[in-house]
Structure formats: structure tokens, C-alpha cells
C-alpha positions, 0 to 999 in steps of 0.5 A: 830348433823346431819351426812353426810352419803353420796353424789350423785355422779357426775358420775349419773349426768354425766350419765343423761345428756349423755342419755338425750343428746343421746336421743336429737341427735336420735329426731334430726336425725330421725326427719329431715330425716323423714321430708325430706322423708315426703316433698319429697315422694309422699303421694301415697307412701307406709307408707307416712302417718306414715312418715308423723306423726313421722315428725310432732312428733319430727322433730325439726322445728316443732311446738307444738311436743315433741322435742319443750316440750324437749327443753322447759323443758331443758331450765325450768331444767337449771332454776330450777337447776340456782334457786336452786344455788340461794337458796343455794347462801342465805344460805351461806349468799352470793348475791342470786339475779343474780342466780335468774335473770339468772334462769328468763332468762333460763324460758323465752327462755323455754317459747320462745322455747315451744310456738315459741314467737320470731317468732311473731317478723316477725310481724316487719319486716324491709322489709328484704329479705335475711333471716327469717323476725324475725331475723330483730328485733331478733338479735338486741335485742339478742344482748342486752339481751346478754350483760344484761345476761352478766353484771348479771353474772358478780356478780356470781361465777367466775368459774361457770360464764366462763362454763355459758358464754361459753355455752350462746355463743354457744347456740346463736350461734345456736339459732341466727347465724346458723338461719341467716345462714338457713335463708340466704340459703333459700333466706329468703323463709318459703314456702315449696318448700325452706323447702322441700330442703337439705340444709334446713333441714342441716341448721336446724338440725345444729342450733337445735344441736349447741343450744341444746349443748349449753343448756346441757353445761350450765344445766351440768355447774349449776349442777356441781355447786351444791352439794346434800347430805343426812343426818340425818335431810333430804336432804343438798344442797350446792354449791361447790364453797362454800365448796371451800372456807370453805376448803380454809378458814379452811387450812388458819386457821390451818396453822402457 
């Protein structure tokens, strides 16, 4: 017979996510001001070109650079961590295939956030001028993506569904509405004096942040929801709100 020997505490979860979470918010600073400078100063000025490189590095408009691989592979964690559920969710001989499509989802905007796909939506441009051209096309279909992800999360568990829907919002909220927002600072403007401006680089790190918030709500959300312990045979993964109802079932068992 298997024994549980112990369980990894939520506490190093917690932990994990705050260093991470801190190590995002010095990306974040240092990568605009960074910009800022680099836009700014004239290249004649001492120290501009590792201004310049630090910028390119982790300034989080960028493209291709190390704050687009970090929020790509919090996104792909959110998915594995969502799969994992699903997993879990089968074995417990529950519905598995909403976890499963809400992890899809979380590798897409991964895939979107490392190679910038919605970007490519400024090729259908409606002729708008007041913000980003993407966003024509963008927010229509964000909006129908929302209401799919919302009709799958309807078939999960109720209390991780609230922590996730929560976090969906806020995550668009930054991924959509303050790029609207940025977008309608500028004019719409993507040349570089419009990029050079304070209130660009405000707008960005405040779109950036408030996704990047939404991202760690739902990865803390899907690893609350699981539980890892080991035991004598290896490794057990469940979900807690399963053990919920174990509990639940057993205190209806015993009770006269």
C-alpha cells in the first residue's frame, strides 16, 4: 500500500511567484526607462550604446527580446499547469476536456505573445486613425474569444472558474483596453517621435504590467488548484477541489 509522506507546500509556490512576479516589475522599470533614455539621448552620449542594448533586451514593447520569451513562457506555464488539471480531472473520472481547451487557449496567447501574431491584424486595417490599426480587427474577435473561453469555463470547477475569469479580465483589460488606450495617446502613431514620448512608455508599462497581473492570477489560480504529493510509488497529483469532495463525501458517510 502507497503512503503519502508529505505534500509540497503552497507556501513555495507562493514564494515562486513573488520572485518571478519581481523579477517582471525590474524587466518592466528598467526596460522603459531604459528606452525612454535610449530615444531620447543623443547617441553621442557616453554609455548610449549599452543604454541602447539593455533597451533592445528587455524593454517590453519589444520584439524577439527576453521579456517576450518571459511572458511567452508564463502564458505556456499557465497551459501546462491548466493540462495538468485536465489530467488530474480524468483521473478523478470528471470532464477533463474544458481544462484541456482552456490550456490550448493559454499556448496560443503564448505563441501570440512570443511572435506578436495579433500584430499581423494591421494588415485589415479599417482605415482607423484614432489607435493601433491592429485593434480594428483585435477587439472584435477578443471579444468573441472571450465569450468562447467563458462558455468552456463554464463546465469547470466553480471556484477555480471565478479566480480564472477574474484574471482573463484583467489580463484583457491590459492586453486590449490600455492598448487602446496607448493606441489613442499617440494618435495611432507607431513612428518613433510618438514612440520616443512619455506618455507612450507610461501607457506601455501600464498595459504590459496590468496583463502581466492578470497572467500570474491565473497560473497562482491553476496551481492552487492542484495538489502534489509524494508517495512511495512516485509522485500523486490531484486536484484539491477533488479532495473537497472526498472530504465532503466521507463527513456525509459518517454522519448518522
Amino acid at each position: 500500500m502507497d503512503i503519502t509522506t508529505d505534500r509540497i507546500p503552497g507556501a513555495t509556490r507562493r514564494r515562486l511567484l513573488w520572485t518571478a512576479a519581481i523579477g517582471f516589475t525590474l524587466m518592466l522599470v528598467v526596460g522603459s526607462v531604459a528606452h525612454y533614455l535610449r530615444a531620447n539621448l543623443d547617441t553621442t552620449t557616453p554609455g548610449w550604446a549599452a543604454l541602447s542594448a539593455l533597451a533592445s533586451l528587455i524593454y517590453a514593447d519589444g520584439e524577439a527580446n527576453l521579456w517576450a520569451w518571459a511572458s511567452g513562457l508564463l502564458l505556456a506555464t499557465i497551459g501546462l499547469s491548466l493540462a495538468a488539471i485536465g489530467f488530474a480531472v480524468r483521473n478523478e473520472r470528471a470532464s477533463s476536456v474544458p481544462y484541456f481547451l482552456l490550456a490550448a487557449v493559454a499556448v496560443v496567447l503564448s505563441a501570440d505573445e512570443i511572435a506578436q501574431l495579433h500584430e499581423k491584424l494591421a494588415r485589415f486595417d479599417l482605415g482607423s486613425r484614432f489607435t493601433y490599426a491592429w485593434l480594428t480587427v483585435g477587439v472584435p474577435l477578443a471579444v468573441i474569444a472571450g465569450l468562447i473561453v467563458l462558455w468552456i469555463a463554464k463546465r469547470i470547477n466553480r471556484h477555480l472558474r471565478r479566480r480564472l475569469v477574474v484574471a482573463g479580465i484583467i489580463f484583457l483589460l491590459g492586453a486590449v483596453g490600455f492598448e487602446a488606450i496607448g493606441g489613442i495617446v499617440v494618435g495611432g502613431q507607431a513612428n518613433d517621435l510618438a514612440r520616443a514620448s512619455v506618455p507612450h512608455h507610461m501607457m506601455v508599462a501600464l498595459e504590459e504590467g496590468i496583463e502581466v497581473t492578470g497572467a500570474f492570477l491565473a497560473l497562482a489560480a491553476a496551481l492552487s488548484a492542484l495538489t502534489i504529493k509524494r508517495t512511495t510509488a512516485g509522485v500523486l497529483i490531484r486536484t484539491s477541489f477533488a479532495q473537497t469532495d472526498d472530504t465532503a463525501t466521507k463527513r456525509t458517510l459518517a454522519s448518522p
